[in-house]
TIVO-327360 format. One record per residue: residue number from 1; x, y, z of N, C-alpha, C in turn; residue in three letters. Coordinates in Angstrom, 2 decimals. Each point is the difference from the previous one (the first is absolute). Layout:
N
- NUM, X, Y, Z, X, Y, Z, X, Y, Z, ala
...
//
This chain:
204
- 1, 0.84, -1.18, 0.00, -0.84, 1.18, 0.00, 0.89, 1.24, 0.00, unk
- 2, -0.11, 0.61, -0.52, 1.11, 1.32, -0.52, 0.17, 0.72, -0.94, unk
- 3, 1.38, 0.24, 0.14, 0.97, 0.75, -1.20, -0.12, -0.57, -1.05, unk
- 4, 0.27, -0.91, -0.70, -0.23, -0.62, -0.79, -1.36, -0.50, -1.20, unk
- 5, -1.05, -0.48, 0.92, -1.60, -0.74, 0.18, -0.69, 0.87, 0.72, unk
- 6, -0.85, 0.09, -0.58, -1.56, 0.02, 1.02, 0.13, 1.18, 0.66, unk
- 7, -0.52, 0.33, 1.25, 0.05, 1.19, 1.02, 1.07, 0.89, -0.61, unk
- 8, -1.13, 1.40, 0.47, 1.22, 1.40, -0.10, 0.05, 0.22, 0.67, unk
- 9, -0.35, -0.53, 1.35, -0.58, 0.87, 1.33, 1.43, -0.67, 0.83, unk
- 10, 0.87, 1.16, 0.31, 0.76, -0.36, 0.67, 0.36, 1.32, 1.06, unk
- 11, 1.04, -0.48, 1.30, 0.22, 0.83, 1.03, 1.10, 0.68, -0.29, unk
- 12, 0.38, 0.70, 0.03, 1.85, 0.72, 0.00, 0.37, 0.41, 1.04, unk
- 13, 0.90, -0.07, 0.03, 1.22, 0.41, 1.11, 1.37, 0.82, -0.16, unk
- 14, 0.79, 0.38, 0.83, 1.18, 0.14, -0.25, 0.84, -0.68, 1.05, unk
- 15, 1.30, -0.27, -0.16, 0.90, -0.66, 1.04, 0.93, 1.02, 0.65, unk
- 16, 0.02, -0.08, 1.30, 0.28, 0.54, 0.94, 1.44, -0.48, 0.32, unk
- 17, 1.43, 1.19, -0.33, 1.37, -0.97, -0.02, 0.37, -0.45, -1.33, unk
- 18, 1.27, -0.18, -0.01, 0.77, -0.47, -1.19, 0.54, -1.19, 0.10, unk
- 19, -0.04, -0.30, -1.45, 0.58, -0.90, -0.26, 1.19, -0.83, 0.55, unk
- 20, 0.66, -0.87, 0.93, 0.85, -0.76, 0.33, 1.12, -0.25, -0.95, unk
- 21, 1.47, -0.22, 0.33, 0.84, -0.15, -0.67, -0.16, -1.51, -0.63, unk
- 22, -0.18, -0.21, -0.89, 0.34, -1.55, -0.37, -1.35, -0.34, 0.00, unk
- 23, -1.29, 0.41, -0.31, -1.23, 0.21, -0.12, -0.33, -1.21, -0.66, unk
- 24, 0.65, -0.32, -1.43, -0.55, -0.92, -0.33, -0.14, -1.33, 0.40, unk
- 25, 1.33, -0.22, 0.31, 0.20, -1.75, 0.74, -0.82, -0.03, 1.08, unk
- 26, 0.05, 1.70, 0.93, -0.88, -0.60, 1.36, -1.79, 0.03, -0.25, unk
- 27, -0.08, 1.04, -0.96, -1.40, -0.63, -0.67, -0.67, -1.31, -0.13, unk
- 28, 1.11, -0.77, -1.12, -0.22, -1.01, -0.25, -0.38, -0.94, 1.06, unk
- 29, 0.83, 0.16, 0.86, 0.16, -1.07, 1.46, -1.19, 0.49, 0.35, unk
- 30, -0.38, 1.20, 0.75, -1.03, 0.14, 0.23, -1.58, -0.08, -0.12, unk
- 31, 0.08, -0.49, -1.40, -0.87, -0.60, -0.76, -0.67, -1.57, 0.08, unk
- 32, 1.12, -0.56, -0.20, 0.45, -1.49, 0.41, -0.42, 0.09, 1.29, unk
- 33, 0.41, 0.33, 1.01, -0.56, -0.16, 1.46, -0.94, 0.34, 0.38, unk
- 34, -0.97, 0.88, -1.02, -1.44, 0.53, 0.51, -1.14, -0.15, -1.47, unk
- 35, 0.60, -1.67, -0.52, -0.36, 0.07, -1.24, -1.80, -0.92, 0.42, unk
- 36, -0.91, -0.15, -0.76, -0.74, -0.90, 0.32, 0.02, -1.47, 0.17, unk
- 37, -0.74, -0.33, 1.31, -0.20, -1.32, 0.51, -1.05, -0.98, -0.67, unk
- 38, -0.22, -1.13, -0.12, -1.10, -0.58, -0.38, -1.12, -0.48, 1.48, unk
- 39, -1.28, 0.29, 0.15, -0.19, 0.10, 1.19, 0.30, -1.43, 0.50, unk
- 40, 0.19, -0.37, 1.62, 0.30, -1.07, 1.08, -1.45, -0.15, -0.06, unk
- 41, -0.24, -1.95, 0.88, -0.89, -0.23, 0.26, -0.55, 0.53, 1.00, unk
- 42, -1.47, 0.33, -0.28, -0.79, 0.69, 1.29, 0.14, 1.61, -0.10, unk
- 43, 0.92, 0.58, -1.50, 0.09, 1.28, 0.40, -0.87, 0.67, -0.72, unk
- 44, -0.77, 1.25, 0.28, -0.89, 0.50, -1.08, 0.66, 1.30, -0.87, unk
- 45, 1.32, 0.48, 0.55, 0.22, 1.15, -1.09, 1.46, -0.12, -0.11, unk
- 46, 0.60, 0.29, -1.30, 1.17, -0.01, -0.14, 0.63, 1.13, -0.98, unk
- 47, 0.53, 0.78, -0.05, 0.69, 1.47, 0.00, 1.42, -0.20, -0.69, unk
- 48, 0.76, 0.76, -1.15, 0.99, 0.30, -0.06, 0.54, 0.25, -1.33, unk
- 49, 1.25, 0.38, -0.88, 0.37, 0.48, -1.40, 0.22, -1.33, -0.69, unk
- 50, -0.89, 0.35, -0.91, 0.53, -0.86, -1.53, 0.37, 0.89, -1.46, unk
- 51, 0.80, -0.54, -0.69, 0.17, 0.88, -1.08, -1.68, 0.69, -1.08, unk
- 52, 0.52, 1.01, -0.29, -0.96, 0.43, -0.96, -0.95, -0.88, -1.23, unk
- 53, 1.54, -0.63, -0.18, -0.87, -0.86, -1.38, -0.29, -1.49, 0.53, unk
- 54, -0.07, -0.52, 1.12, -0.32, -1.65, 0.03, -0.38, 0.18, 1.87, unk
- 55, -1.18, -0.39, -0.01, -0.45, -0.08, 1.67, 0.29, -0.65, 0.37, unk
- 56, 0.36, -1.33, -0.76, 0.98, -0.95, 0.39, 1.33, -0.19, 0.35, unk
- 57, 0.71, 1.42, -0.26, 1.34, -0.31, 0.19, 0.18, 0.95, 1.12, unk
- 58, 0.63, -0.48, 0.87, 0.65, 0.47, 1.05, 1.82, 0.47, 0.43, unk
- 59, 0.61, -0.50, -1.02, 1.06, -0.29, 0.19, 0.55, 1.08, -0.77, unk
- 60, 0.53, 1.25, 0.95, 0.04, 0.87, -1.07, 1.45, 0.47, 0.13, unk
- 61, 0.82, 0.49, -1.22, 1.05, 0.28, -0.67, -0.69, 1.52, -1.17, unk
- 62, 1.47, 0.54, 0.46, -0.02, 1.91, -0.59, -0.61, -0.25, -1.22, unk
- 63, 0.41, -0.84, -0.82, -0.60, 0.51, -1.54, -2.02, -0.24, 0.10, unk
- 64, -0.41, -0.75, 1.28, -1.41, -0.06, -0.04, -0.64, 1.12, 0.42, unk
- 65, 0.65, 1.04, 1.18, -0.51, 0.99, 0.51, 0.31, 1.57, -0.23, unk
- 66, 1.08, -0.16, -0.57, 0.67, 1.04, -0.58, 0.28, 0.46, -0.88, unk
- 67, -0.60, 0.98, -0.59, 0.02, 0.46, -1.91, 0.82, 1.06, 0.20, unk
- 68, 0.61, 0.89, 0.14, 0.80, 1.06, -0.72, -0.33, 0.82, 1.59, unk
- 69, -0.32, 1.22, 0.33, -0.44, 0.25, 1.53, -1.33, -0.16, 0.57, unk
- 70, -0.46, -1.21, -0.38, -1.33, -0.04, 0.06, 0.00, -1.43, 0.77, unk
- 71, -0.81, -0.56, 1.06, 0.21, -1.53, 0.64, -1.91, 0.07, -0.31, unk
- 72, -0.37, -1.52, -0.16, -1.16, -0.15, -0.49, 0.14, -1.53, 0.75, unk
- 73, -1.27, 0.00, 0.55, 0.05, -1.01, 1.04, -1.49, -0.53, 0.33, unk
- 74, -0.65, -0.73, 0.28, -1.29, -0.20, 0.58, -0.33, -0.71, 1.34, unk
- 75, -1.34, 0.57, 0.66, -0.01, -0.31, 1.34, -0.97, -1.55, -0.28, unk
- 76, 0.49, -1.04, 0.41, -0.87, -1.27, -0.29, -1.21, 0.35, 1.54, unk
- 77, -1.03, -0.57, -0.04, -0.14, -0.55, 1.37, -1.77, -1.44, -0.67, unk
- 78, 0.55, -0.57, 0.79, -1.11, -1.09, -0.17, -0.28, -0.87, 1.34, unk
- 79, -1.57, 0.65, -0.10, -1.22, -0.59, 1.30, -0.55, -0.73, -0.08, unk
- 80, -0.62, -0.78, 1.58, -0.86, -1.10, -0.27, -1.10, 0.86, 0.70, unk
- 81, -1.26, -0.32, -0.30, -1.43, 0.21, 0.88, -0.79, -0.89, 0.13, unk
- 82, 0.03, -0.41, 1.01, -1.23, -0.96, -0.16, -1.64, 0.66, 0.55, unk
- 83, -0.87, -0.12, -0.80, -1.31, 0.32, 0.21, -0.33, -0.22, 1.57, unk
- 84, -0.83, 1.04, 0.64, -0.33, 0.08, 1.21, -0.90, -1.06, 0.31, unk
- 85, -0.61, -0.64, -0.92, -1.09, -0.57, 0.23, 0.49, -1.54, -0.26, unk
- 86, 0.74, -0.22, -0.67, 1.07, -0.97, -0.29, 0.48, -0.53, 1.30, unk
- 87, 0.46, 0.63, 0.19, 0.90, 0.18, 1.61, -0.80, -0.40, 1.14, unk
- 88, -1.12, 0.53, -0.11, -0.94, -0.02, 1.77, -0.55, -1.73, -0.28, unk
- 89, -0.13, -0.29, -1.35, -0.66, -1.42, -0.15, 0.72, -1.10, 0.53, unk
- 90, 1.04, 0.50, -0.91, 1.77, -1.38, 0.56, -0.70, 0.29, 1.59, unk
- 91, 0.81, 0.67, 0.53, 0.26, 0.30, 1.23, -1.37, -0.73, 0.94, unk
- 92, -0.85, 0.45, -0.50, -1.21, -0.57, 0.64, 0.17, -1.53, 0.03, unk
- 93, -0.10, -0.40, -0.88, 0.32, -1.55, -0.42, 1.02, -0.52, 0.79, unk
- 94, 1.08, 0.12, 0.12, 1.08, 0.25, 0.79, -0.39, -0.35, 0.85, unk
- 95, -0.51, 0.77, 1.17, -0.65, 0.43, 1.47, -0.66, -1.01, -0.05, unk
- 96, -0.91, -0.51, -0.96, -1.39, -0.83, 0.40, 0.68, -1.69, -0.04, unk
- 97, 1.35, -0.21, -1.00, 0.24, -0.86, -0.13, 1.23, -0.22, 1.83, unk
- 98, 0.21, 1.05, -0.09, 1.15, -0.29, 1.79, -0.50, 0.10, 1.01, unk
- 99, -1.84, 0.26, 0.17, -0.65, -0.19, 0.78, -0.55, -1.23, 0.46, unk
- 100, -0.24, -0.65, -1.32, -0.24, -1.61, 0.30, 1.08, -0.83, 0.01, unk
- 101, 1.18, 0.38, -0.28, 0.87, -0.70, -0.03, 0.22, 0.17, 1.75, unk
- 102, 0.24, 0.35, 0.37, 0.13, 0.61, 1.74, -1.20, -0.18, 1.07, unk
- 103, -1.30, -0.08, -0.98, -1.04, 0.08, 0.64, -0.19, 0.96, 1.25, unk
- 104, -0.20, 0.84, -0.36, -0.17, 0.99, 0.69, -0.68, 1.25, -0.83, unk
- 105, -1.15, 0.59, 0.95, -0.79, 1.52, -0.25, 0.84, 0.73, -1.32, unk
- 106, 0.88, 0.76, 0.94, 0.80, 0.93, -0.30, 1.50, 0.13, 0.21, unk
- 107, 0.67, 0.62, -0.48, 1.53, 0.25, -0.41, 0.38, 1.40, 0.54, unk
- 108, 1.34, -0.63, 0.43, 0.73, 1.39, 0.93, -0.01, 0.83, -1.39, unk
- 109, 0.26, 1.56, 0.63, 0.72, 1.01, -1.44, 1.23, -0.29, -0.54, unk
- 110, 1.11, -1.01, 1.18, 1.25, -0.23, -0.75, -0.53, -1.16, -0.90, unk
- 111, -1.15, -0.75, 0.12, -0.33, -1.12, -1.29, -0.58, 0.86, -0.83, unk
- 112, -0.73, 1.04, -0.23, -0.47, 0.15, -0.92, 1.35, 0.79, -0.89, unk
- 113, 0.52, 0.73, 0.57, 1.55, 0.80, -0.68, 0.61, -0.71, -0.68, unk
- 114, 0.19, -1.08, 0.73, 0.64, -1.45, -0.66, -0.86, 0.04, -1.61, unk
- 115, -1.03, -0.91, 0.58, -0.55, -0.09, -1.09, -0.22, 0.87, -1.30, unk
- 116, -0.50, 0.96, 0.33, 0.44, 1.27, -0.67, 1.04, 0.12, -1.01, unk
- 117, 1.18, -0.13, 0.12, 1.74, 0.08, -0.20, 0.22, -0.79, -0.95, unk
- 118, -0.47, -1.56, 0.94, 0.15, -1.14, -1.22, -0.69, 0.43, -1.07, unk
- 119, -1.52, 0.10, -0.47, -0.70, -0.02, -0.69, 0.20, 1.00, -0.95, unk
- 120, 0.55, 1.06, 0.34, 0.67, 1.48, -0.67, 1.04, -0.34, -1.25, unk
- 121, 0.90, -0.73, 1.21, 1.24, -0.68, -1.09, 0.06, -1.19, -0.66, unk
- 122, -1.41, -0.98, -0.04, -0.37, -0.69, -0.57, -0.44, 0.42, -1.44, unk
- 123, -1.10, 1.13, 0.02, -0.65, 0.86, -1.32, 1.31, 0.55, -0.49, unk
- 124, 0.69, 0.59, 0.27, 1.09, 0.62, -0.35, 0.68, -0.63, -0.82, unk
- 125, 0.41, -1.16, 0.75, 0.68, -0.92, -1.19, -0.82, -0.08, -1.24, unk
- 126, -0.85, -0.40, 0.06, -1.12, -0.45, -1.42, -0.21, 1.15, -1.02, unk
- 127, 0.31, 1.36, 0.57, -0.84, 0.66, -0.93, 1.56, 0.67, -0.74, unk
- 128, -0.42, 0.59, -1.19, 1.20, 0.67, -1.01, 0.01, 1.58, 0.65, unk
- 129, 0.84, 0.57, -0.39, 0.43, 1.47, 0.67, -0.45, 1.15, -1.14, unk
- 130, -0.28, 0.89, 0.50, -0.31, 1.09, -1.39, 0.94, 0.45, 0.14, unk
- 131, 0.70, 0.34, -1.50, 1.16, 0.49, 0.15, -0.30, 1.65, -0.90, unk
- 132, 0.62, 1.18, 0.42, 0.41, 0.96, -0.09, 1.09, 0.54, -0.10, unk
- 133, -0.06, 1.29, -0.98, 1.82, 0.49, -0.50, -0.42, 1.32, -0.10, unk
- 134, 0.90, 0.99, 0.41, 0.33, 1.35, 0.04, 1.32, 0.55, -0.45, unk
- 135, -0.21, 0.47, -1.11, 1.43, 0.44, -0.32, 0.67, 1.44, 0.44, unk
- 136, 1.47, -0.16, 0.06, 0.33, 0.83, 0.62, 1.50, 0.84, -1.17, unk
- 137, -0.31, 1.32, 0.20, 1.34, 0.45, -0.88, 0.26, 0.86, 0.86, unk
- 138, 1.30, 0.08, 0.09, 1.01, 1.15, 0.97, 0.69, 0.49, -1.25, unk
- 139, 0.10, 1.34, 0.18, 0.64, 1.13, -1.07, 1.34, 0.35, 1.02, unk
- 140, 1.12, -0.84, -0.10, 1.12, 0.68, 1.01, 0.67, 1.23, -0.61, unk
- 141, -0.09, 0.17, -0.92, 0.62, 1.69, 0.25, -1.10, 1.31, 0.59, unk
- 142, -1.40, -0.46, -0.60, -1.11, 1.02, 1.12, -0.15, -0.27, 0.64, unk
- 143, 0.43, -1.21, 0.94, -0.74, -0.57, 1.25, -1.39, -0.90, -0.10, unk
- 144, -1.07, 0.68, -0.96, -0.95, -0.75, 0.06, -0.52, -1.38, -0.07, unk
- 145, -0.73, 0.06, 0.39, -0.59, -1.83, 0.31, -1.56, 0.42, -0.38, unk
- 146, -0.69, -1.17, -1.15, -1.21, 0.19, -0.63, -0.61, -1.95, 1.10, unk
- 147, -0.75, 0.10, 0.55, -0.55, -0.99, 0.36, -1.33, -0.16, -0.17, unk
- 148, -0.50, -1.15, -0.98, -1.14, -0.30, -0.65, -1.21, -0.42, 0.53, unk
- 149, -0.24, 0.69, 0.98, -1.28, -0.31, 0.79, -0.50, 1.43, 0.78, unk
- 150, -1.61, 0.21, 0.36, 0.12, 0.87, 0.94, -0.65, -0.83, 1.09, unk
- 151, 0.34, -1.50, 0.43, -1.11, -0.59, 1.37, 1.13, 0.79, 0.98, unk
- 152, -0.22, 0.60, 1.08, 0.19, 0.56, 1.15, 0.99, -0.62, 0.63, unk
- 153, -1.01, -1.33, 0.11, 1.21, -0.93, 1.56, 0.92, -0.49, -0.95, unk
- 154, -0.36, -0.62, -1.71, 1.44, -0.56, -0.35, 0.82, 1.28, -0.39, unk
- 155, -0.27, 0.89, -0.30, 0.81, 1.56, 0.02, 1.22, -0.10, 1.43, unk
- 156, -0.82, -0.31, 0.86, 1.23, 0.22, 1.34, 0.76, -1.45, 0.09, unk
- 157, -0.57, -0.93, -0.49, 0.93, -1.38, 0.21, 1.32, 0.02, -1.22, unk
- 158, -1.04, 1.04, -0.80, 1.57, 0.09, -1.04, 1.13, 0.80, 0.08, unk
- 159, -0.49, 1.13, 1.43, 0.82, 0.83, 0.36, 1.22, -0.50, 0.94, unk
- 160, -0.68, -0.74, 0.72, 0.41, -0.85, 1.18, 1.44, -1.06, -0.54, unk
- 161, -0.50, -0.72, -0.98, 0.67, -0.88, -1.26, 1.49, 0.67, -0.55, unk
- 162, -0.23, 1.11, -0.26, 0.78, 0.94, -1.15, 0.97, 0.49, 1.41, unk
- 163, -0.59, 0.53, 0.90, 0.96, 0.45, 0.85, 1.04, -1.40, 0.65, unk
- 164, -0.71, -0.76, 0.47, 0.84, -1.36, 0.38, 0.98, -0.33, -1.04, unk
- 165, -0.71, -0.16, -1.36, 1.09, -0.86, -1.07, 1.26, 1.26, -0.15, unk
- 166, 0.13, 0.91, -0.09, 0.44, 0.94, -0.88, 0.43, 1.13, 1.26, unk
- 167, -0.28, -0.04, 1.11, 0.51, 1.03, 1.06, -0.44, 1.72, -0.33, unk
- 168, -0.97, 0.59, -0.61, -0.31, 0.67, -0.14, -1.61, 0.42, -0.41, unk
- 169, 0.00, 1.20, 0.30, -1.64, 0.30, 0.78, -0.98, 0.41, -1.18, unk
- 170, -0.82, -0.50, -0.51, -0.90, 0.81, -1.02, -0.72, 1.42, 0.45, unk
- 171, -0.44, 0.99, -0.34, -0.31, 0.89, 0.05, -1.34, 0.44, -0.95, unk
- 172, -1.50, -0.44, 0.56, -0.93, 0.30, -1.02, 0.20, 1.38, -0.73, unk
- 173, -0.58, 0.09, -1.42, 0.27, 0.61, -0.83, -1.04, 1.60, 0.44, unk
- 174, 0.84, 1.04, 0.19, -0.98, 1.43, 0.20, 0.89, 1.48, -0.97, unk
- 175, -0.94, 0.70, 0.15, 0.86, 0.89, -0.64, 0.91, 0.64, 0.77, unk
- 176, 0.26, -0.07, 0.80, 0.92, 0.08, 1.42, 1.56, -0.63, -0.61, unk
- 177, -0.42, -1.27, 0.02, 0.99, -0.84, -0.23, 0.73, 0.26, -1.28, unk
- 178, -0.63, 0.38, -1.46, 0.06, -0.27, -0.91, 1.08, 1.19, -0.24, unk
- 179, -0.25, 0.83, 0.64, 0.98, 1.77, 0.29, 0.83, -0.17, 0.54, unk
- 180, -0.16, -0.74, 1.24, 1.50, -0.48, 0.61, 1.06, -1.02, -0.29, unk
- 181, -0.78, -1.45, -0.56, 1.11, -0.36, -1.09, 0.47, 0.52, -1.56, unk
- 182, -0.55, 0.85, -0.28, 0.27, 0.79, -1.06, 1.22, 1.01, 0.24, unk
- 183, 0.24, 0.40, 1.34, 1.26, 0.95, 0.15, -0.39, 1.14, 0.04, unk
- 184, -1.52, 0.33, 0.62, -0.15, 1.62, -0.46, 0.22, 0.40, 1.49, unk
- 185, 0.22, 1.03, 0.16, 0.66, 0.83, 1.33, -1.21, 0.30, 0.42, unk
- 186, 0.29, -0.14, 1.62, -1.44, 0.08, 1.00, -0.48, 1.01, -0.24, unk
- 187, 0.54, 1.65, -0.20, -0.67, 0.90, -0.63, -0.94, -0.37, -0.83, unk
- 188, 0.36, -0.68, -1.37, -0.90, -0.03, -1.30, -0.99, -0.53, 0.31, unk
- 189, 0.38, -1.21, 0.75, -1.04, -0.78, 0.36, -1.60, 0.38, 0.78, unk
- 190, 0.87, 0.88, 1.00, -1.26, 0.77, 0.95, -0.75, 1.12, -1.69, unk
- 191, 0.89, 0.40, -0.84, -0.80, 0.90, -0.67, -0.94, -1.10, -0.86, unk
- 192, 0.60, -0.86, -0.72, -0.62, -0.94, -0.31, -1.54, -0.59, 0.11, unk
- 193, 0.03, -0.24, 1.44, -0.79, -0.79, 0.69, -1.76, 1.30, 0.32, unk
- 194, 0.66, 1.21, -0.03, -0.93, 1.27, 0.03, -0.78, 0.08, -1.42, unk
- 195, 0.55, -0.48, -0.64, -0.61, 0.48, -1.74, -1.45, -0.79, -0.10, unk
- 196, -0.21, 1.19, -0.58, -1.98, -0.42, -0.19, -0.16, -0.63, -1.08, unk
- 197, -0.48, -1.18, -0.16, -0.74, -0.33, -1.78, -0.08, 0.99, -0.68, unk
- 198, 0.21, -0.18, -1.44, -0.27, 1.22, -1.34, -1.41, -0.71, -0.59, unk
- 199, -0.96, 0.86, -0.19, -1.14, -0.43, -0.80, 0.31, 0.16, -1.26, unk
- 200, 0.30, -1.04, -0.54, 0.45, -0.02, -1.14, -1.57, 0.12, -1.25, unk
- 201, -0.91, 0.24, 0.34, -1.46, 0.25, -0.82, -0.16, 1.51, -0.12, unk
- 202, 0.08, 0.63, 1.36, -0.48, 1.48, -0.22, 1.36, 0.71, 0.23, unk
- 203, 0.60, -0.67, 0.15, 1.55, 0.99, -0.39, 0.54, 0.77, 1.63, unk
- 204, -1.41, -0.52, 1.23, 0.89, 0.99, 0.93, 0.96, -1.03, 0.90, unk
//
């Protein structure tokens, strides 16, 4: 979903801090170590970078992420859900089947938790994951970062992500920002920031 395909609707940023000496190799590594997982049993979400062109590949090397000053990258993540109603049935079943097995009324809360847990990571296993991709381009000589989504909470998990892999802070995109990584002097800026829209229809 991105740069590339589909959606225009993306977030921007700028990066906060420069570039590291030796940027690329520790990129790379950094990549590799915060690259995507395939989810574990029992887990429902799994998070992390795959290259631009294959969701499948994880294993990433400079010539996949790196074009000229430009790194192009995508955020994988792939969930399980299981239906609420799905869930309360197992579970019920569950309960009704460890009640006669025990013979007994009712079940402590640590049996039903139990039960619960198992039955969670039972569905889990069975069902396939939806998988999702967000692409990502960093402009390193402007700083900018274009990220292909506007959902909110994955907005901050990608912030969270980018700062861990890469040691440096995103900065949502304002016209604030856009003046100050641009190099204009706090003067201009304050004059800047005063200027009224031009009606460009009636001329005033």
């Amino acid at each position: 979903m991105g740069a590339f395909t589909g959606s225009i609707t993306y977030k921007q940023y700028f990066v906060d801090g420069d570039l590291p000496d030796g940027f690329r190799d520790q990129f790379e590594t950094a990549l590799r170590e915060n690259a995507f997982r395939e989810l574990d049993h029992g887990e429902e979400r799994s998070l992390g970078w795959v290259t631009s062109e294959d969701l499948l590949d994880a294993d990433f090397a400079l010539p996949k992420f790196l074009f000229g000053h430009f790194m192009v990258m995508a955020l994988r993540e792939d969930c399980i859900k299981i239906p609420p109603t799905t869930l309360k049935v197992h579970i019920q079943q569950e309960e009704t089947l460890t009640r006669q097995r025990l013979k007994r009324e009712r079940l402590s809360k640590f049996e039903r938790d139990e039960i619960r847990e198992a039955v969670q990571k039972r569905l889990l296993g069975k069902m396939l994951p939806t998988i999702r991709a967000y692409d990502v381009v960093w402009n390193l000589e402007t700083r900018a970062v274009w990220f292909w989504t506007h959902n909110r909470a994955l907005a901050e998990t990608f912030e969270d992500l980018f700062e861990r892999t890469f040691g440096l802070r995103l900065v949502p995109y304002n016209t604030y920002c856009a003046l100050q990584f641009a190099g204009l002097p706090e003067r201009d800026m304050e004059r800047a920031l005063e200027l009224e829209p031009a009606d460009l229809i009636t001329g005033s």
